[in-house]
C-alpha positions in Angstrom: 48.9 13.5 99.7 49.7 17.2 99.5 52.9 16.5 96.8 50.4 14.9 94.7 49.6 18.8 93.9 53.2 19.7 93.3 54.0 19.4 89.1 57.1 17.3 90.1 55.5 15.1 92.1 52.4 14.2 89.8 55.1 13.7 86.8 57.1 11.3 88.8 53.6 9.5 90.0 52.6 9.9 86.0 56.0 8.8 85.0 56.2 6.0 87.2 52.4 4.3 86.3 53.7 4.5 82.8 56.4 2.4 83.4 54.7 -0.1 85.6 52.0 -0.8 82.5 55.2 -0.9 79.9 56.3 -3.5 82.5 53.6 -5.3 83.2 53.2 -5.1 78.9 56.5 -6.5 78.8 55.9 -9.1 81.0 52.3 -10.3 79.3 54.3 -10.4 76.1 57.8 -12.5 77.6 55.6 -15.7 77.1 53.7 -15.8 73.8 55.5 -18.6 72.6 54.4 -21.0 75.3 51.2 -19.7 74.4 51.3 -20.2 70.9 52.0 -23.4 71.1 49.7 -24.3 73.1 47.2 -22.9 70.8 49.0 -25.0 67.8 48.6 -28.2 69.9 44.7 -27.8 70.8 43.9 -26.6 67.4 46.0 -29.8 65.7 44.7 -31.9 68.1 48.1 -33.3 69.8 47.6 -31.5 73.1 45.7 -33.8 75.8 42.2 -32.6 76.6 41.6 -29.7 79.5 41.7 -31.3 82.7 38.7 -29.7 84.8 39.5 -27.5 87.7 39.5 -29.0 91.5 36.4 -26.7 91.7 35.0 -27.9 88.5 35.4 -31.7 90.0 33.6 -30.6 93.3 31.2 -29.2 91.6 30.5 -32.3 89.2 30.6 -34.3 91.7 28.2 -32.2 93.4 25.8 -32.4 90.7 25.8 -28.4 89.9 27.8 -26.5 87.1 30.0 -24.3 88.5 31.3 -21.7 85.9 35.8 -21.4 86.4 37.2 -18.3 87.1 33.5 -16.6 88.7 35.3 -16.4 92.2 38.7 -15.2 90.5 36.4 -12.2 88.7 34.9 -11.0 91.4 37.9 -11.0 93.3 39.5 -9.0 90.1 36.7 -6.4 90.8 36.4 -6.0 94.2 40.2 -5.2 94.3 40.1 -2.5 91.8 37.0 -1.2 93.1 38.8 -1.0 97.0 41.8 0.6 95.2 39.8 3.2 93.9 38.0 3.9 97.3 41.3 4.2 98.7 43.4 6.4 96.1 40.8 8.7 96.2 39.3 8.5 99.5 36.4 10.3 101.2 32.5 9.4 100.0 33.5 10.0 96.6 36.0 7.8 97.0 33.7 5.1 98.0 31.1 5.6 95.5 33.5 5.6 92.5 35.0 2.2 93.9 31.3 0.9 94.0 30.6 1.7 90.8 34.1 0.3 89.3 33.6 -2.9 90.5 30.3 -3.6 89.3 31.3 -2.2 86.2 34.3 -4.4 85.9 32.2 -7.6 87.1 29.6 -6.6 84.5 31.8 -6.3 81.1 34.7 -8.5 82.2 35.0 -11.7 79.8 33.9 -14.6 81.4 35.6 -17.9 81.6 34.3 -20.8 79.9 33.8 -24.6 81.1 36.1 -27.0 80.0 33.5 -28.5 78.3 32.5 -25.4 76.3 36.4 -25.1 75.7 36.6 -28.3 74.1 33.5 -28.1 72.3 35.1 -24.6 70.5 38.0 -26.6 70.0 36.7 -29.5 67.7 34.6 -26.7 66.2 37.5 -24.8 64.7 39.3 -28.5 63.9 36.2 -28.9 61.5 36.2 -26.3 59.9 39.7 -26.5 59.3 39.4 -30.1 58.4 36.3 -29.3 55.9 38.8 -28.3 52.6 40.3 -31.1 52.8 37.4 -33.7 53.5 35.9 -32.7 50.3 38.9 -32.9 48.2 38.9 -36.0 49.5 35.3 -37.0 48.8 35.7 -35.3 45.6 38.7 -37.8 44.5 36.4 -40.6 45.9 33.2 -40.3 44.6 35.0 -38.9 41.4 36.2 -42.6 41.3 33.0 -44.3 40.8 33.1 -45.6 44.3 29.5 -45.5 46.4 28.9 -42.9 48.9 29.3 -45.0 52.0 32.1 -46.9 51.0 34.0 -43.2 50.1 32.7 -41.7 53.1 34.3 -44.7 55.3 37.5 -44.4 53.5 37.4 -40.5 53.9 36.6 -41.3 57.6 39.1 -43.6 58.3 42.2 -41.3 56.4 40.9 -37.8 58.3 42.1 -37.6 61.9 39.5 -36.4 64.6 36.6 -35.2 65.2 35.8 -35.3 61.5 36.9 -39.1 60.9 34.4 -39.8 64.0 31.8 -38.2 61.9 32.1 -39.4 58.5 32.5 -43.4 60.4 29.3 -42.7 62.1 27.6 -40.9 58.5 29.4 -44.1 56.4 27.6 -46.6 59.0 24.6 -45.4 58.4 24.7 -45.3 54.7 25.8 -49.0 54.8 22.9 -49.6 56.6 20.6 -48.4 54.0 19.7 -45.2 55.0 18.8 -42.2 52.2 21.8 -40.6 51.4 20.0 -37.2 51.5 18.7 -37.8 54.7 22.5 -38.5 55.8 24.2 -35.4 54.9 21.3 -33.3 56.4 21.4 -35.1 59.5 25.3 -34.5 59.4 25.0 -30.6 59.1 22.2 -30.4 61.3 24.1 -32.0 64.2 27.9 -30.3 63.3 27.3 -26.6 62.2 30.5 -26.3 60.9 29.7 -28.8 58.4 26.3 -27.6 57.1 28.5 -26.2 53.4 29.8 -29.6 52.9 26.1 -31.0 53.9 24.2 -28.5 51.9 26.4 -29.5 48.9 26.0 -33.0 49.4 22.3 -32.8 49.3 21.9 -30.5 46.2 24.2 -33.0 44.1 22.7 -36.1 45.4 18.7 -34.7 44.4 20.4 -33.2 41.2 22.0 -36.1 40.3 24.6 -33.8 39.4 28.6 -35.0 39.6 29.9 -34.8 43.1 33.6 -34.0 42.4 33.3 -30.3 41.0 31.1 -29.2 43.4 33.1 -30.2 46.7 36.3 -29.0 45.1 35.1 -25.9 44.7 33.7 -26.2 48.1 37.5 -26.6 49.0 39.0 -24.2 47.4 36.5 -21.6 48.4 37.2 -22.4 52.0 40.5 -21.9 51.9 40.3 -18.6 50.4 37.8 -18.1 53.3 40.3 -18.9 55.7 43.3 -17.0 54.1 40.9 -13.9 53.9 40.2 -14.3 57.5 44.3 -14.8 58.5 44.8 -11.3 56.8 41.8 -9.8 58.4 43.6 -11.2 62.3 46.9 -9.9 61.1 45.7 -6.3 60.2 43.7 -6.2 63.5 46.5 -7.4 65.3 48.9 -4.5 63.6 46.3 -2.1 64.5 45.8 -3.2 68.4 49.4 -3.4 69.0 49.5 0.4 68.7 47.4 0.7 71.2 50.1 0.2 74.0 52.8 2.3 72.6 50.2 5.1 72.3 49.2 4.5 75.7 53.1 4.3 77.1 54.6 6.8 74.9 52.2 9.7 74.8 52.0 10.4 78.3 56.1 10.6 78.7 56.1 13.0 75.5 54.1 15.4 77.2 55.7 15.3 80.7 59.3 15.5 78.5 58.4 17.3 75.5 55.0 19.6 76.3 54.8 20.4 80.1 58.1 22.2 80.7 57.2 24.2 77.8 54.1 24.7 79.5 55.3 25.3 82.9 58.4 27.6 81.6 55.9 29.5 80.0 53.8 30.0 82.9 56.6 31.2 85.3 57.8 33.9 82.8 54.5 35.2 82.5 53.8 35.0 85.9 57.0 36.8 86.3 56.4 40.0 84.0 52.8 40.3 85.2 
């Protein structure tokens, strides 16, 4: 370990950890498309549902949860923790690597169920559904038609979860039940469609036209949603600096900054 002390030495070892993280950057970032689509698929709801892990099926079977990845976690920070201990040796050594892997067991993110992952699924594919639900609502009940009959035909056009939803609300409306009563119940079980619910109840008590509400329930939505697509992009801008500052810096000052430094040094070394 003594050439660790030697300027050449460290700025290789500096030099060389920079390029493994650029590397293992580069390699993170060779599949974003795979990703992506991914991502597209769940979200539009042609990808086939999660498949549960052969732990997750153990454990069902079993008859306790069993949260994915816990194992994979601790193994994550147990392995920095011994890499630690090792690099830098001695009781300090050991005591740093102690506290680094609790620390990165404590704060890592941890994974979800499949069930939880499906759940935030059909959560974002309602609220990305709700504009167009109540323009369609809007066109229906704007026609004169009766709430369940527009709600089934909303229901039955509107892919899923949300045609599931509006079926279920329109059989209950055909079934006599308060039409207040219906769109409560309907935001109370989906949060994502308490707006449309709340503005279903406050025209139905109003009698107040339908239509112009839940179209500017729509539009208002989507300006929600292209407000929050700018707010992603400009965080994403800002957190992809973030690796070039952490690659780049460190070479410009073992290039540009520390054989100024070190010539420096020498020459006044030299004339003292």
């Amino acid at each position: 370990m003594t050439w660790l002390t030697d300027p050449a030495g460290a700025g290789v070892l500096l030099v060389g950890a920079v390029g493994a993280v650029g590397a293992v950057g580069a390699v993170g970032a060779a599949r974003p498309g795979r990703r992506a689509r991914r991502r597209a698929d769940a979200l539009l709801g042609t990808a086939d549902p999660p498949r549960p892990r052969r732990a997750g099926r153990w454990a069902a079977a079993r008859g306790s949860p069993v949260v994915p990845g816990r194992a994979r976690r601790a193994a994550t920070a147990l392995a920095a923790g011994l890499g630690a201990a090792v690099f830098l040796g001695g009781p300090g050594g050991l005591v740093t690597g102690g506290l680094l892997a609790v620390v990165l067991h404590r704060w890592m993110p941890r994974a979800r169920s499949p069930a939880q992952r499906q759940a935030a699924l059909e959560e974002a594919r309602l609220v990305r559904q709700l504009p167009l639900t109540a323009e369609l609502l809007a066109a229906c009940l704007g026609s004169a038609a009766s709430p369940a009959a527009a709600v089934a035909a909303v229901g039955a056009s509107v892919d899923a979860p949300m045609g599931r939803r509006l079926l279920s609300t329109a059989a209950e409306l055909a079934l006599g039940s308060p039409p207040e009563i219906c769109w409560r119940r309907l935001g109370e079980e989906h949060p994502p469609l308490a707006p449309l619910s709340r503005c279903l109840v406050r025209t139905s008590l109003s009698g107040a036209p339908a239509a112009a509400a839940l179209c500017g329930l729509a539009s208002g939505r989507r300006a929600e949603a292209v407000r929050a697509a700018h707010a992603r992009v400009r965080r994403a801008g800002v957190l992809a600096t973030a690796p070039l500052g952490l690659c780049f810096l460190p070479a410009f000052v073992l290039i540009g900054v520390a054989p100024v430094v070190v010539g420096l040094t020498g020459r006044f070394s030299h004339a003292m």
